[in-house]
BARONU-88771 format. One record per atom (N, C-alpha, C): residue number from 1; residue in one letter; atom name; x, y, z. Coordinates in Angstrom, 1 decimal, decimal comma. Example, Ala and Ser with C-alpha at 12.3 -4.5 7.8 and 13.67 -1.06 7.14 Angstrom:
residues 2
+-----+---+----+--------+--------+--------+
:   k : r :  a :      X :      Y :      Z :
+-----+---+----+--------+--------+--------+
:   1 : A :  N :   13,2 :   -5,7 :    7,8 :
:   1 : A : CA :   12,3 :   -4,5 :    7,8 :
:   1 : A :  C :   13,2 :   -3,3 :    7,8 :
:   2 : S :  N :   12,8 :   -2,2 :    7,1 :
:   2 : S : CA :   13,7 :   -1,1 :    7,1 :
:   2 : S :  C :   12,9 :    0,0 :    7,9 :
+-----+---+----+--------+--------+--------+
end
This chain:
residues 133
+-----+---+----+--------+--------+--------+
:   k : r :  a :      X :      Y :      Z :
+-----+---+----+--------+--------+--------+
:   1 : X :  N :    0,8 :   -1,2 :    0,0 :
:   1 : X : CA :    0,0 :    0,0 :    0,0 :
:   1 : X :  C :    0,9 :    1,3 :    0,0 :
:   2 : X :  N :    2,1 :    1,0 :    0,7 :
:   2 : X : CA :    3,2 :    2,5 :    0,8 :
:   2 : X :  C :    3,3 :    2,9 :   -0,6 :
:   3 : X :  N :    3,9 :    1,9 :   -1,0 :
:   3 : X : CA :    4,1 :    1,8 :   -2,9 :
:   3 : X :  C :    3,3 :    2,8 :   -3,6 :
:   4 : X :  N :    2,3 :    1,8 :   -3,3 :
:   4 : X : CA :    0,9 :    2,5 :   -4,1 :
:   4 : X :  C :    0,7 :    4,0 :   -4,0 :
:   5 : X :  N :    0,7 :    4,5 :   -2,7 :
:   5 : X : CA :    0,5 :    5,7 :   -2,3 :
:   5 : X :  C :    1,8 :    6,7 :   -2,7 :
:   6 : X :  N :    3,2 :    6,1 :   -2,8 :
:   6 : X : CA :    4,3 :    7,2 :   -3,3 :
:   6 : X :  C :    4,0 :    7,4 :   -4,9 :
:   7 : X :  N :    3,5 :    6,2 :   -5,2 :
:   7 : X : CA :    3,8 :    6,5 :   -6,7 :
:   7 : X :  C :    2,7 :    7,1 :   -7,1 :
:   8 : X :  N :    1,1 :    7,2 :   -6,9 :
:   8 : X : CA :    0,2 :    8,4 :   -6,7 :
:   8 : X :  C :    0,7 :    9,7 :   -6,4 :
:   9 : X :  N :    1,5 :    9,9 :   -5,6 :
:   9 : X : CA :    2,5 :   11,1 :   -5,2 :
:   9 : X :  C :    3,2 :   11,6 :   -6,3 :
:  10 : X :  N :    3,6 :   10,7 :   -7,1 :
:  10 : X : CA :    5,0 :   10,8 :   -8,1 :
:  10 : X :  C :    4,1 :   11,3 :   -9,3 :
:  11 : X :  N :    3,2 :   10,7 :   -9,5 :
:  11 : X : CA :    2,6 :   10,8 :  -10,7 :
:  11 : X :  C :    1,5 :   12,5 :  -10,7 :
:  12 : X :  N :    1,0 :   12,3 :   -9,2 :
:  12 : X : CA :    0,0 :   13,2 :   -9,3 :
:  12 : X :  C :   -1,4 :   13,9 :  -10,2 :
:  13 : X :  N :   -1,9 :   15,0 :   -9,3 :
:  13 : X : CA :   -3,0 :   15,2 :  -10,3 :
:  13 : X :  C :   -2,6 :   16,0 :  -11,5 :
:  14 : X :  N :   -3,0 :   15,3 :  -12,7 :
:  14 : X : CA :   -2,7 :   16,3 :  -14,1 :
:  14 : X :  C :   -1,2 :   15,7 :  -14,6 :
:  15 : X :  N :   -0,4 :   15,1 :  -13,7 :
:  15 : X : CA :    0,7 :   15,1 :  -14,2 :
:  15 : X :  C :    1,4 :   15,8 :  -13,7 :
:  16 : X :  N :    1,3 :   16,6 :  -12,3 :
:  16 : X : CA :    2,4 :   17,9 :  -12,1 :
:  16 : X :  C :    3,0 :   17,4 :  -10,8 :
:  17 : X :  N :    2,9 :   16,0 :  -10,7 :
:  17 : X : CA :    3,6 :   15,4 :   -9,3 :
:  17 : X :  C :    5,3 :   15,2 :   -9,6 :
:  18 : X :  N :    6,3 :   15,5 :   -8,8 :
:  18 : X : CA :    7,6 :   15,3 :   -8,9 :
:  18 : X :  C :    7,9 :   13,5 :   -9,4 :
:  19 : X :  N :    9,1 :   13,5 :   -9,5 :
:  19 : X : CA :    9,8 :   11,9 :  -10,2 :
:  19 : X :  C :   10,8 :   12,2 :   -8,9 :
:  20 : X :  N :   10,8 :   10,9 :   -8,6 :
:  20 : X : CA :   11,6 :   11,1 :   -7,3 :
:  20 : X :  C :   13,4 :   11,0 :   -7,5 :
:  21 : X :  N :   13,7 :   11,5 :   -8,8 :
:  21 : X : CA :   14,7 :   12,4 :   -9,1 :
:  21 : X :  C :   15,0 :   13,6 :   -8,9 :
:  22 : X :  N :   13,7 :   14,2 :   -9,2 :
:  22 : X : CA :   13,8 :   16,0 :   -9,7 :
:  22 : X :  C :   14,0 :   16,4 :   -8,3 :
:  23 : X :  N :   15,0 :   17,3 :   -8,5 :
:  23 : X : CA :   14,8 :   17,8 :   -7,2 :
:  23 : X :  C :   14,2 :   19,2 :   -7,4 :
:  24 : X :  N :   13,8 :   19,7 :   -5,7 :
:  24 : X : CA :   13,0 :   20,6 :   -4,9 :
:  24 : X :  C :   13,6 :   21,2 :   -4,6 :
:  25 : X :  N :   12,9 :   22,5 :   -4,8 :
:  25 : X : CA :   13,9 :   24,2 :   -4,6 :
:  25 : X :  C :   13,4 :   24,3 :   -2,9 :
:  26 : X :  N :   13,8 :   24,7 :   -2,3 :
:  26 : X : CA :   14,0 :   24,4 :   -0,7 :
:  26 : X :  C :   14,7 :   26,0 :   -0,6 :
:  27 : X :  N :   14,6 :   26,9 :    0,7 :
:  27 : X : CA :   15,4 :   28,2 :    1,2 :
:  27 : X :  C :   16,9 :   27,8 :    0,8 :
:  28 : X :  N :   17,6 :   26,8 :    1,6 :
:  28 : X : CA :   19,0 :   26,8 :    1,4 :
:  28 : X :  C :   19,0 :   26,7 :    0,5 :
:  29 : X :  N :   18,6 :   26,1 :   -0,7 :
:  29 : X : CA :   19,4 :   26,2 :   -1,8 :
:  29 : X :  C :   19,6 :   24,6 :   -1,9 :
:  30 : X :  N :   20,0 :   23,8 :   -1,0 :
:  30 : X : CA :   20,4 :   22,4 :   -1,0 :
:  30 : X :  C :   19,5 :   21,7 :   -2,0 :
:  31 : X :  N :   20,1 :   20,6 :   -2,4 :
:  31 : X : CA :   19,6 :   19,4 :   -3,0 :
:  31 : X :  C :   18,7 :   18,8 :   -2,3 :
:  32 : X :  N :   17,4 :   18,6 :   -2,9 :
:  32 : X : CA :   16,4 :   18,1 :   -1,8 :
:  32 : X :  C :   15,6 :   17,3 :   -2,9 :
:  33 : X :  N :   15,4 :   16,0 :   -3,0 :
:  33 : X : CA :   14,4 :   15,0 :   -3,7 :
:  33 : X :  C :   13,4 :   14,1 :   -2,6 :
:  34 : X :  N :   12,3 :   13,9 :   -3,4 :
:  34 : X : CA :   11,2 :   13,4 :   -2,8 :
:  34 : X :  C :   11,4 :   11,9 :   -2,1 :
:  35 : X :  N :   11,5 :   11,3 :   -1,7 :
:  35 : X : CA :   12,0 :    9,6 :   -1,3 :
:  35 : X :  C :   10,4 :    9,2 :   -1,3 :
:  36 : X :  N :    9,4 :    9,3 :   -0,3 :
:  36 : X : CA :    8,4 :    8,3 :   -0,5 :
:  36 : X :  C :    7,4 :    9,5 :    0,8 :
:  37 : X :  N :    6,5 :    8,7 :    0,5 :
:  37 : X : CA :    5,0 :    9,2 :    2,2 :
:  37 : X :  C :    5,0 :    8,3 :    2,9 :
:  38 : X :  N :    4,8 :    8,1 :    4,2 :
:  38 : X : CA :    4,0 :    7,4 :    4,7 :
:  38 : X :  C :    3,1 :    7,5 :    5,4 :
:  39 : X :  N :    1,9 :    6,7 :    5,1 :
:  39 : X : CA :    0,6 :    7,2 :    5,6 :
:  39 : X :  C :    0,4 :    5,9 :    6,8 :
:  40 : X :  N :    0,8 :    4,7 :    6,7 :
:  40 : X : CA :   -0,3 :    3,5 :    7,2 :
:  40 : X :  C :    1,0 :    3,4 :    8,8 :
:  41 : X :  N :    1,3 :    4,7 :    9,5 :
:  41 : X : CA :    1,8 :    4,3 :   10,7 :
:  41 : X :  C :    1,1 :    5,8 :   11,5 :
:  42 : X :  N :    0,3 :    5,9 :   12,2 :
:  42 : X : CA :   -0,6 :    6,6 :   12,9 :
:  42 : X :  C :    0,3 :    7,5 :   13,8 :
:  43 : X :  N :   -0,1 :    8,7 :   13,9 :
:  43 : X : CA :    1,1 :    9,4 :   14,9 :
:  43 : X :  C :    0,0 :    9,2 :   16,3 :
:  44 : X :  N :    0,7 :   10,2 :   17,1 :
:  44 : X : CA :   -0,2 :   10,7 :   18,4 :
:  44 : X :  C :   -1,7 :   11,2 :   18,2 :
:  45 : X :  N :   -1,8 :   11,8 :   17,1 :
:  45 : X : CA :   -3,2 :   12,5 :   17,0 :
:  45 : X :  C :   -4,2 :   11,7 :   15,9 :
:  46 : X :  N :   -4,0 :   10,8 :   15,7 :
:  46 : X : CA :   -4,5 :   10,2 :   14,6 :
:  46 : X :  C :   -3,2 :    9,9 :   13,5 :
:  47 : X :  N :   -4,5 :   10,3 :   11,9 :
:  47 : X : CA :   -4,2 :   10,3 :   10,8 :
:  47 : X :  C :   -2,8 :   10,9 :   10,4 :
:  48 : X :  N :   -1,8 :   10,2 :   10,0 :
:  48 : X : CA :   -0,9 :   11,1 :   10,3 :
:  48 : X :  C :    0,0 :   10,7 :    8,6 :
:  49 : X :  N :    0,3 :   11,9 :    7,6 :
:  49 : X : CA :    1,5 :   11,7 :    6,8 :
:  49 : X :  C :    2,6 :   11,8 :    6,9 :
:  50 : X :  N :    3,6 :   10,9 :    6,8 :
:  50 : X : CA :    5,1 :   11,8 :    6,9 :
:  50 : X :  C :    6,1 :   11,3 :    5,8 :
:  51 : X :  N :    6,5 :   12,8 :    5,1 :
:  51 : X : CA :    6,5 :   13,1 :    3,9 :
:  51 : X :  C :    8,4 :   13,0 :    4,0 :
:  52 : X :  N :    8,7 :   12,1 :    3,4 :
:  52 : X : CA :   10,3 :   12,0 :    3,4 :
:  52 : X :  C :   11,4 :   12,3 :    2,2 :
:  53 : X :  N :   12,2 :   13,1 :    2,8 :
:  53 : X : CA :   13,0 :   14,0 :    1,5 :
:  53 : X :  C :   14,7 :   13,2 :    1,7 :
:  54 : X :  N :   15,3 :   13,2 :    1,2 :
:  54 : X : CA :   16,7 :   12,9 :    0,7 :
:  54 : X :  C :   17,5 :   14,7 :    0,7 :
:  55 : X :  N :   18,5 :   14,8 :    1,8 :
:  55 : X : CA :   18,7 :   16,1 :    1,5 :
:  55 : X :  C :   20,6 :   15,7 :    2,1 :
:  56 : X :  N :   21,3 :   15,2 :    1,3 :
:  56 : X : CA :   22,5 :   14,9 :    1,6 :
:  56 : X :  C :   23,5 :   15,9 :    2,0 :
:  57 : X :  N :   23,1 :   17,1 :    2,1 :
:  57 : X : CA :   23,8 :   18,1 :    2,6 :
:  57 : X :  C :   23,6 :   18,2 :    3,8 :
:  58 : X :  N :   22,6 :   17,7 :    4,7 :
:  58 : X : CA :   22,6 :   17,4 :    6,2 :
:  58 : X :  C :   23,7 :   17,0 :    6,7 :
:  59 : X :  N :   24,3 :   15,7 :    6,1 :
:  59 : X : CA :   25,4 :   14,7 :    6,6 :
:  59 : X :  C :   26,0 :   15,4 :    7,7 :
:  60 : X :  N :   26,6 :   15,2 :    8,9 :
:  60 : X : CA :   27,3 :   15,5 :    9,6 :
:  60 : X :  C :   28,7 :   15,6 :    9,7 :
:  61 : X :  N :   29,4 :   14,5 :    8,8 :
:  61 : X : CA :   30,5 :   14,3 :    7,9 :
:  61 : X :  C :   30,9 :   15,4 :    7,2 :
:  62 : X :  N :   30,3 :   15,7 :    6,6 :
:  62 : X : CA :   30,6 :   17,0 :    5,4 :
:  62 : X :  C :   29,5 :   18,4 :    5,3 :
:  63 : X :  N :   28,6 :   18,8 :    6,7 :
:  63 : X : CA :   27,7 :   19,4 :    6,6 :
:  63 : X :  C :   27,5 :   20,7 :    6,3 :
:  64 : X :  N :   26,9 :   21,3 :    5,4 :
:  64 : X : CA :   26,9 :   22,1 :    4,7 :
:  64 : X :  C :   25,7 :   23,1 :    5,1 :
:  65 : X :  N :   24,6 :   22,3 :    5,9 :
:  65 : X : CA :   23,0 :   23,1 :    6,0 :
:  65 : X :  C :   22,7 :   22,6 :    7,4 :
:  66 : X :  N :   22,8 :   24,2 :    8,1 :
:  66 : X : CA :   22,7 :   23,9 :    9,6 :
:  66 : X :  C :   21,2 :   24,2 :    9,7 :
:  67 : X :  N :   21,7 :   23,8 :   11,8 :
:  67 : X : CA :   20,1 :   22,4 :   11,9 :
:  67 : X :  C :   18,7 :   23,9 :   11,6 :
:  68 : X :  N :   19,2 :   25,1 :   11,5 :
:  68 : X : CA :   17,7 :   26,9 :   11,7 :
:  68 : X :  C :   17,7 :   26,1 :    9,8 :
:  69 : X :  N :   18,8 :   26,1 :    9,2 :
:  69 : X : CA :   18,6 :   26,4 :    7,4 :
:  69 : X :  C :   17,7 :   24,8 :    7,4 :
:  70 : X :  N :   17,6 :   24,0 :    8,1 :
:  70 : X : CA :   17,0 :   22,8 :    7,8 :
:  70 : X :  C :   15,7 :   23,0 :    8,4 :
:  71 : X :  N :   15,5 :   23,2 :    9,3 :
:  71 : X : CA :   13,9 :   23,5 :    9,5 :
:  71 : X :  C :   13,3 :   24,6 :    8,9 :
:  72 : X :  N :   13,9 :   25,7 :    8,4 :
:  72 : X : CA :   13,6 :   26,5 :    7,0 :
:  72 : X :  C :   13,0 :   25,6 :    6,1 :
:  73 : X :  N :   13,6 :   24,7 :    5,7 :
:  73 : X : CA :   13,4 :   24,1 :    4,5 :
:  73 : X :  C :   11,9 :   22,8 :    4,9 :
:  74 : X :  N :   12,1 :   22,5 :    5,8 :
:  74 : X : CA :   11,0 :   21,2 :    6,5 :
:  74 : X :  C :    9,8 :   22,1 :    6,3 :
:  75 : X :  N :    9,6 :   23,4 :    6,7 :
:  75 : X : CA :    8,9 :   24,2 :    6,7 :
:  75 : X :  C :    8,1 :   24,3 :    5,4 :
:  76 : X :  N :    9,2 :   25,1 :    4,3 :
:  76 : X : CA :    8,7 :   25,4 :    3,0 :
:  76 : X :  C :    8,3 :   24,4 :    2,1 :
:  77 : X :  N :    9,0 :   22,7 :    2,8 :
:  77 : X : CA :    8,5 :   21,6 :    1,7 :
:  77 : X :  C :    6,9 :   21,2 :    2,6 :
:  78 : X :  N :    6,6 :   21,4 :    3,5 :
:  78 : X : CA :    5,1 :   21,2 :    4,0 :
:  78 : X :  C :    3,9 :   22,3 :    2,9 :
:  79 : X :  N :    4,5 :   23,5 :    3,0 :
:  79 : X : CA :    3,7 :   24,0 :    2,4 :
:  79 : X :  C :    3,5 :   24,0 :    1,2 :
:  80 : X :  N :    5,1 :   23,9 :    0,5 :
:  80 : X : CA :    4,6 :   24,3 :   -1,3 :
:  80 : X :  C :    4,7 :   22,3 :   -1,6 :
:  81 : X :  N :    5,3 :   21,4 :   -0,8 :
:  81 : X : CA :    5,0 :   20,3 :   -1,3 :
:  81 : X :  C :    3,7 :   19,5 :   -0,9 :
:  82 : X :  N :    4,3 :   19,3 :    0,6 :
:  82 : X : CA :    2,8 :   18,1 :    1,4 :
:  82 : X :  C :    1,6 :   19,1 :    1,0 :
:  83 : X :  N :    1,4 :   20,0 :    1,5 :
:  83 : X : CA :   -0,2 :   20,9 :    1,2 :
:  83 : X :  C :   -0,7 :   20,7 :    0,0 :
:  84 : X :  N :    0,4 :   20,8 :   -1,0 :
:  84 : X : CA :   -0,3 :   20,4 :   -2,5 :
:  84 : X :  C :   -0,9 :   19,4 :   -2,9 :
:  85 : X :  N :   -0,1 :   18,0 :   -2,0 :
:  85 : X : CA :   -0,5 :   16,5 :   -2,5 :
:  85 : X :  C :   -1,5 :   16,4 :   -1,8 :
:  86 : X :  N :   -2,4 :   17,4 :   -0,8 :
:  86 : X : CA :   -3,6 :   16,6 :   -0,2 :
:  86 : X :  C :   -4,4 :   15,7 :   -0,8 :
:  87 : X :  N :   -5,1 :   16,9 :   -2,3 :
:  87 : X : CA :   -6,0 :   16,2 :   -2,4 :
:  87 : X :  C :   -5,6 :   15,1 :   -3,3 :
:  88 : X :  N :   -4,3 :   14,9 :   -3,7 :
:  88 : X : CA :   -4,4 :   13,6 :   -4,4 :
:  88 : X :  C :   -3,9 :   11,8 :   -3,6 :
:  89 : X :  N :   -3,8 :   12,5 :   -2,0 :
:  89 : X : CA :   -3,8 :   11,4 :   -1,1 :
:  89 : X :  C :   -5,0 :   10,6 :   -0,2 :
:  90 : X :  N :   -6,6 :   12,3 :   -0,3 :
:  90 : X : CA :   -7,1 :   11,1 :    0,2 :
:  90 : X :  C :   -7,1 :   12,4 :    1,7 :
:  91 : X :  N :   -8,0 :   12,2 :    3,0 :
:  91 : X : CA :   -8,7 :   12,6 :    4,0 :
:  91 : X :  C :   -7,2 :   13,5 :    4,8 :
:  92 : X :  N :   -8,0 :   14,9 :    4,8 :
:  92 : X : CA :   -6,6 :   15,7 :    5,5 :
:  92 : X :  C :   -6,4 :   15,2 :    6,8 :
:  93 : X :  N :   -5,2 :   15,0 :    7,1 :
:  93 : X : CA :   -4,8 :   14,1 :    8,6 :
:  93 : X :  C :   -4,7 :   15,1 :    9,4 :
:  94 : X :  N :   -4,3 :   14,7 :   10,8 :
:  94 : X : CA :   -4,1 :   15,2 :   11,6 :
:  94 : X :  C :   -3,1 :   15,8 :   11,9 :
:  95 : X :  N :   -2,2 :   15,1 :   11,7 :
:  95 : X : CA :   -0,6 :   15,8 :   11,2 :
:  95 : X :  C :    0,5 :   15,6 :    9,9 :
:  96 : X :  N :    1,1 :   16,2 :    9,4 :
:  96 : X : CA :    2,2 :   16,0 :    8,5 :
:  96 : X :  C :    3,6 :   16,1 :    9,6 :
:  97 : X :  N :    4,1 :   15,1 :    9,0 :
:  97 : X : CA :    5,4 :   15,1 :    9,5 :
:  97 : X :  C :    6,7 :   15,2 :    8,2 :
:  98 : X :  N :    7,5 :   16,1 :    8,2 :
:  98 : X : CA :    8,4 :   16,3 :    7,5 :
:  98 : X :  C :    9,6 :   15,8 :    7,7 :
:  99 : X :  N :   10,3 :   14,8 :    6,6 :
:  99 : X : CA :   11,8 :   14,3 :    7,9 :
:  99 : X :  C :   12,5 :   14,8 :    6,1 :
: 100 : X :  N :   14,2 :   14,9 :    6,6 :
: 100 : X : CA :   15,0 :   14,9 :    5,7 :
: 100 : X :  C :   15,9 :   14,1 :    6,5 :
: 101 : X :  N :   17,0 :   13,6 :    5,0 :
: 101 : X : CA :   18,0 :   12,9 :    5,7 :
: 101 : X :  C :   18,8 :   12,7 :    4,6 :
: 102 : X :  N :   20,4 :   12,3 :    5,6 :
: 102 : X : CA :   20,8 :   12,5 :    4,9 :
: 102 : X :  C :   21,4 :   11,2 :    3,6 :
: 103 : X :  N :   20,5 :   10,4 :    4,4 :
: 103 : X : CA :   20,4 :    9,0 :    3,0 :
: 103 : X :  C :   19,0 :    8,5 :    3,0 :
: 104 : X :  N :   19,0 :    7,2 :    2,3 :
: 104 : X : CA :   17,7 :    6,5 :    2,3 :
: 104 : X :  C :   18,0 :    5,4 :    3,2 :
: 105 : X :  N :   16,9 :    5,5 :    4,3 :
: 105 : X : CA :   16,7 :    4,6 :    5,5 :
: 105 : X :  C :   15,3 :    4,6 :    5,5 :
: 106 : X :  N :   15,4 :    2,9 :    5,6 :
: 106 : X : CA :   13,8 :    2,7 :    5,6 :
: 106 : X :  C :   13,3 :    2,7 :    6,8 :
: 107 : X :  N :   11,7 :    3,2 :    6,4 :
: 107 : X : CA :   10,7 :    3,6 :    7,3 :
: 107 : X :  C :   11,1 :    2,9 :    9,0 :
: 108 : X :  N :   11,0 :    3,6 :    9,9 :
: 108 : X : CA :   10,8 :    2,3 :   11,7 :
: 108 : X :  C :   12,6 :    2,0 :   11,7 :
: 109 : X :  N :   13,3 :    2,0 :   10,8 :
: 109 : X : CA :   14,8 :    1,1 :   10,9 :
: 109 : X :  C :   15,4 :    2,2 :   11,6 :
: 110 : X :  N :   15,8 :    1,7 :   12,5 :
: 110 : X : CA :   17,6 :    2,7 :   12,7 :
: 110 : X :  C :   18,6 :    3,1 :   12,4 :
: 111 : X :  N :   19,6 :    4,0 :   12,2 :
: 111 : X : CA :   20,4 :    4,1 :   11,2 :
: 111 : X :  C :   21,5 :    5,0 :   11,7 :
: 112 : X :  N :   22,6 :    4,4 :   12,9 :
: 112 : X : CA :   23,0 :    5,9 :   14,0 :
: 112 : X :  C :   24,2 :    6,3 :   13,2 :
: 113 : X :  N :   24,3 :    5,8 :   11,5 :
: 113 : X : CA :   25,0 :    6,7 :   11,0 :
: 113 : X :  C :   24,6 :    7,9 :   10,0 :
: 114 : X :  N :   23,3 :    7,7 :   10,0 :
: 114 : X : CA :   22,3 :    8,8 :    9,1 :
: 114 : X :  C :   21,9 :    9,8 :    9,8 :
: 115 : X :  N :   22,1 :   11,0 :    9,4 :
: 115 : X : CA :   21,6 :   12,0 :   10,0 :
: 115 : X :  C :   20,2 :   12,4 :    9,6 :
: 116 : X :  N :   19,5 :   12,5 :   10,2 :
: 116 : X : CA :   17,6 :   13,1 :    9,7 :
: 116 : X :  C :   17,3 :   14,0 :   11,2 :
: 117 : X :  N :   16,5 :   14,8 :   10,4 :
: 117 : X : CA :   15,6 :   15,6 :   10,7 :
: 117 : X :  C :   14,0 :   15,4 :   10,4 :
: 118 : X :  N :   13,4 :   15,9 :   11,8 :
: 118 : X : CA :   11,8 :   15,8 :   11,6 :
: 118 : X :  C :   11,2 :   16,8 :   12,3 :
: 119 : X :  N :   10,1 :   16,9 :   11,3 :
: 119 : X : CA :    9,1 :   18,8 :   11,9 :
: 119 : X :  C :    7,6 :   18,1 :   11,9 :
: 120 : X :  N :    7,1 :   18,4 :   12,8 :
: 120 : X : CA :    5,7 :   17,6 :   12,8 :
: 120 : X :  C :    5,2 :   19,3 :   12,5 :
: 121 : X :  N :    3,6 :   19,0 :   11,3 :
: 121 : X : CA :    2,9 :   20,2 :   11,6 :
: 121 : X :  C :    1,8 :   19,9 :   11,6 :
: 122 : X :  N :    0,1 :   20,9 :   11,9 :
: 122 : X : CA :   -0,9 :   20,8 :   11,8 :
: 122 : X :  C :   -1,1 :   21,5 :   10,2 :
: 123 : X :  N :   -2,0 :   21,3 :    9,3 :
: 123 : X : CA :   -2,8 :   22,4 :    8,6 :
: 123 : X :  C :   -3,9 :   23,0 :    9,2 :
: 124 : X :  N :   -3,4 :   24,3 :    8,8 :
: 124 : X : CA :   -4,6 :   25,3 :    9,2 :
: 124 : X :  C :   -4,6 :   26,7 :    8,3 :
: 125 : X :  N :   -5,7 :   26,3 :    7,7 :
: 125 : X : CA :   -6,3 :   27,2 :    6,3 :
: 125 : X :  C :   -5,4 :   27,8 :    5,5 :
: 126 : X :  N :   -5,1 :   25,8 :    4,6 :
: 126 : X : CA :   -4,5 :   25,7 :    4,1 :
: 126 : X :  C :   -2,9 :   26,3 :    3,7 :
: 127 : X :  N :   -2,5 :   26,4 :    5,5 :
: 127 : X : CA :   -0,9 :   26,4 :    5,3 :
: 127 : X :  C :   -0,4 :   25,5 :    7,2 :
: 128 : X :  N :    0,8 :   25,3 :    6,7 :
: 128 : X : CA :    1,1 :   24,2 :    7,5 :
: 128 : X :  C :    1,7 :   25,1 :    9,3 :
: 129 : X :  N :    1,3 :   24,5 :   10,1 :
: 129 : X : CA :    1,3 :   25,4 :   11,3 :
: 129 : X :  C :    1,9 :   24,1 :   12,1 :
: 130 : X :  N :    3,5 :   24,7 :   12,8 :
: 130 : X : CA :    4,4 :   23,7 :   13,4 :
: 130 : X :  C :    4,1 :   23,3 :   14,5 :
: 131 : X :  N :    4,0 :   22,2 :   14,9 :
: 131 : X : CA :    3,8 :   21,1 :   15,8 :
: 131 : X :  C :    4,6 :   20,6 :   16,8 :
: 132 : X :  N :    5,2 :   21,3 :   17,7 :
: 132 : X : CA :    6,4 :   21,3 :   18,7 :
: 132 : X :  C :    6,7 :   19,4 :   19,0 :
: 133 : X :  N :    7,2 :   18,9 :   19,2 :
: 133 : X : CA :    7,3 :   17,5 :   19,4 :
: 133 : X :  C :    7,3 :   17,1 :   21,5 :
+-----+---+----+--------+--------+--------+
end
């Protein structure tokens, strides 16, 4: 079902959904590509999306986009990305959660050499309103 629902994402309505190559213009500037959603793990409030980006300029190794320019960015991909895919996902949740990172690590796994970040938000008339953890 994850499948199902990224590639709905990918494709989107009309045709104007990202390829999870292209990348996303973000504040810093960084390299930022789509990786996948996930809908079918419930947060604290319910219904919950969390929308996962690839942003290898995080890395801790070689980091280039500190942690204010990274939640800049978690910020601006909720609004001009998650907010857009609502209606092609299906019942607005409860929360969006935004993570980047700085590889692909799958969903629940642990990974204490990947760096990621995460911004929980609410929507509220129709713009994304931050969710302190």
């Amino acid at each position: 079902m994850r499948k199902i629902l990224a590639l709905a994402l990918l494709l989107g309505c009309g045709g104007q959904g990202l390829s999870a190559a292209e990348e996303i213009t973000v504040p810093s500037g960084q390299p930022v590509t789509f990786i996948d959603v996930i809908h079918d793990a419930p947060g604290p409030d319910g219904l919950t999306y969390r929308f996962r980006f690839l942003a290898p300029e995080i890395a801790r190794a070689k980091r280039k986009i500190s942690t204010d320019q990274a939640a800049d960015d978690m910020t601006a991909l909720c609004n001009s990305y998650a907010v857009g895919q609502m209606s092609n996902v299906g019942p607005v949740p409860s929360q969006i959660v935004i993570s980047l990172s700085d590889r692909v690590v799958p969903f629940g796994e642990p990974d204490p050499d990947a760096t990621q970040y995460f911004q929980a938000y609410h929507i509220d008339n129709g713009a994304c309103v931050w969710d302190g953890f």
